[in-house]
C-alpha positions in Angstrom: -30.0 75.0 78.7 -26.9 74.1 76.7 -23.8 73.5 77.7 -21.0 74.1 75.5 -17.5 72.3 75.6 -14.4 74.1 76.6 -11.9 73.2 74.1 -9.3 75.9 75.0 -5.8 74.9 76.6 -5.6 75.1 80.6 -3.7 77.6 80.6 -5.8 80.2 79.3 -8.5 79.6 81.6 -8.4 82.9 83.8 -9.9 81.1 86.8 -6.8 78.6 87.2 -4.3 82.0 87.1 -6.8 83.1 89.8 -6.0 80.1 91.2 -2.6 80.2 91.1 -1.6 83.9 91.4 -1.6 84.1 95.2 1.5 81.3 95.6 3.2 82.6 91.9 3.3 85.9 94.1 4.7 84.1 97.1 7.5 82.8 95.0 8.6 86.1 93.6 8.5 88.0 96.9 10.8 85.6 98.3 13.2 85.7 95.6 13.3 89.4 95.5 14.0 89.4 99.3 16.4 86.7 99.5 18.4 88.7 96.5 18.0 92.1 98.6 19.0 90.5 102.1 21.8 88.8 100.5 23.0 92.1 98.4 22.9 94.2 101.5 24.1 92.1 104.2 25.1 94.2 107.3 25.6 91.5 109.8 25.8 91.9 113.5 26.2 95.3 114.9 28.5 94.3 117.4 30.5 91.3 117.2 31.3 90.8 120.6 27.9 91.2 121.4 27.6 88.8 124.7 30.9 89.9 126.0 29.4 93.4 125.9 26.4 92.8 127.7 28.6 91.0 130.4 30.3 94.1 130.7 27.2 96.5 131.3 28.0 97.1 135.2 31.2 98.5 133.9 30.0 101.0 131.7 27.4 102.0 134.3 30.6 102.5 136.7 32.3 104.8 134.0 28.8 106.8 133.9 28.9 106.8 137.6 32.5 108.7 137.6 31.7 111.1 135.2 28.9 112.5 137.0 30.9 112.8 140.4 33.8 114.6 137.9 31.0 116.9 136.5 32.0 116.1 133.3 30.7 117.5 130.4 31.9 118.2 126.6 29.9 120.6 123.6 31.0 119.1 120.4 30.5 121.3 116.7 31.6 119.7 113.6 32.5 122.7 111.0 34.7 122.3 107.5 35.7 118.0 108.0 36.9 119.5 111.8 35.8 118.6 115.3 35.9 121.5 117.9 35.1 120.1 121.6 35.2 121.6 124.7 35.4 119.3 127.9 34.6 120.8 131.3 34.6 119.2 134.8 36.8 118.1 137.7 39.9 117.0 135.5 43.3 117.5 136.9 45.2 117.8 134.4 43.6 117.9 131.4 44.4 114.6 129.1 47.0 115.6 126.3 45.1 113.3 123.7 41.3 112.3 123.8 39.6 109.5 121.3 35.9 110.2 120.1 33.9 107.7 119.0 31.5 107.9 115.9 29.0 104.8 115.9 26.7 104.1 113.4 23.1 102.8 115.1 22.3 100.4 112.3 25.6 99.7 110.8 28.6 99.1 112.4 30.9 99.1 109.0 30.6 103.0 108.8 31.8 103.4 113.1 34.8 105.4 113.3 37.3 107.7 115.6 38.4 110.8 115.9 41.6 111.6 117.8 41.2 115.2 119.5 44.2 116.8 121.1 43.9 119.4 123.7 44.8 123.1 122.6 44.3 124.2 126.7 41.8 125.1 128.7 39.8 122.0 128.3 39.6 122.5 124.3 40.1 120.0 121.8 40.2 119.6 117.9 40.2 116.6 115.4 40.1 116.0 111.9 37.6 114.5 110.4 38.1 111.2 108.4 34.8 111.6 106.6 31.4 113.5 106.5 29.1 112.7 108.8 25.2 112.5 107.8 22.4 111.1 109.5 22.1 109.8 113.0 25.3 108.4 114.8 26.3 107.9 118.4 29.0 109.9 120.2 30.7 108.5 122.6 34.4 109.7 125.0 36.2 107.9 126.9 38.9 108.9 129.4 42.0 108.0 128.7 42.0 104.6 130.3 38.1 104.3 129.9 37.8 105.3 133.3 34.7 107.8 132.6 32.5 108.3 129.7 30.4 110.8 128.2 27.4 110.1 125.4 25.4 112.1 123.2 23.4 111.2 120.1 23.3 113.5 117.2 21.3 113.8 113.7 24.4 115.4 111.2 24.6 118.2 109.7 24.2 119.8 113.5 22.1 123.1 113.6 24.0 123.5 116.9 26.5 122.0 119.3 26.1 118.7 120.4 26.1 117.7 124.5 27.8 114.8 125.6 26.9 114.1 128.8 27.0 110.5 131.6 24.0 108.4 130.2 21.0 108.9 132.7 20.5 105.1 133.1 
């Protein structure tokens, strides 16, 4: 048997980059996602989060009075305008109503859309921006009394149903 020397540098031995390829690969994953997360930041969805969750009896409240109003609304979104029609026990109608456009993931792109009643429980807005993907929909009365809530994946194929969430 004979052994022969191994003269060659260290670093072209294949068995120490075996070695050290799984921690090497370590390394360069974490770089790459530090840089992404740091690119991309989105940061809390809602700032006020704990002052929200405080205030979860009161939403359930404004549920609560839009189901004994029966109130209901059909929203279709058609050339950067909003079409709504609101139905239920509402004497009068309110002149001017605010929708509200919330992103799930990311709360930089939530927006509103004032609506103001044409009669007979119809109301129409302008658009700010075009609306793709997923968002929230939520109306309020005029002094958040009731609200209505609906979630919708834009374009819409049809109209979308707000309605009192079913907690």
């Amino acid at each position: 048997m004979s052994s022969k020397s191994n003269n060659q540098p260290w670093y072209k031995n294949g068995m120490v980059w075996l070695a050290f390829s799984p921690a090497i690969a370590g390394v360069l994953t974490g770089l790459t996602l530090l840089v992404v997360g740091s690119i991309n930041y989105d940061g809390t969805v809602n700032e006020n989060y704990y002052k929200e969750g405080r205030g979860i009896n009161q939403s359930f409240e404004q549920d609560r009075v839009a189901e004994r109003k029966g109130l209901k609304a059909s929203l279709s979104f058609a050339q950067g305008k909003l079409n709504m029609t609101l139905v239920g026990d509402l004497a009068p109608f309110p002149d001017q109503l605010l929708v509200l456009m919330e992103n799930p993931t990311r709360s930089s792109l939530d927006f509103s859309v004032p609506v103001q009643h044409l009669g007979s429980g119809r109301y129409l807005g302008n658009l700010p921006q075009k609306v793709a993907y997923d968002w929230d929909v939520k109306l309020y009365g005029p002094q958040k009394e009731w609200r209505l809530y609906g979630r919708g994946h834009f374009p819409l194929q049809q109209p979308l149903d707000l309605l009192p969430s079913k907690r």
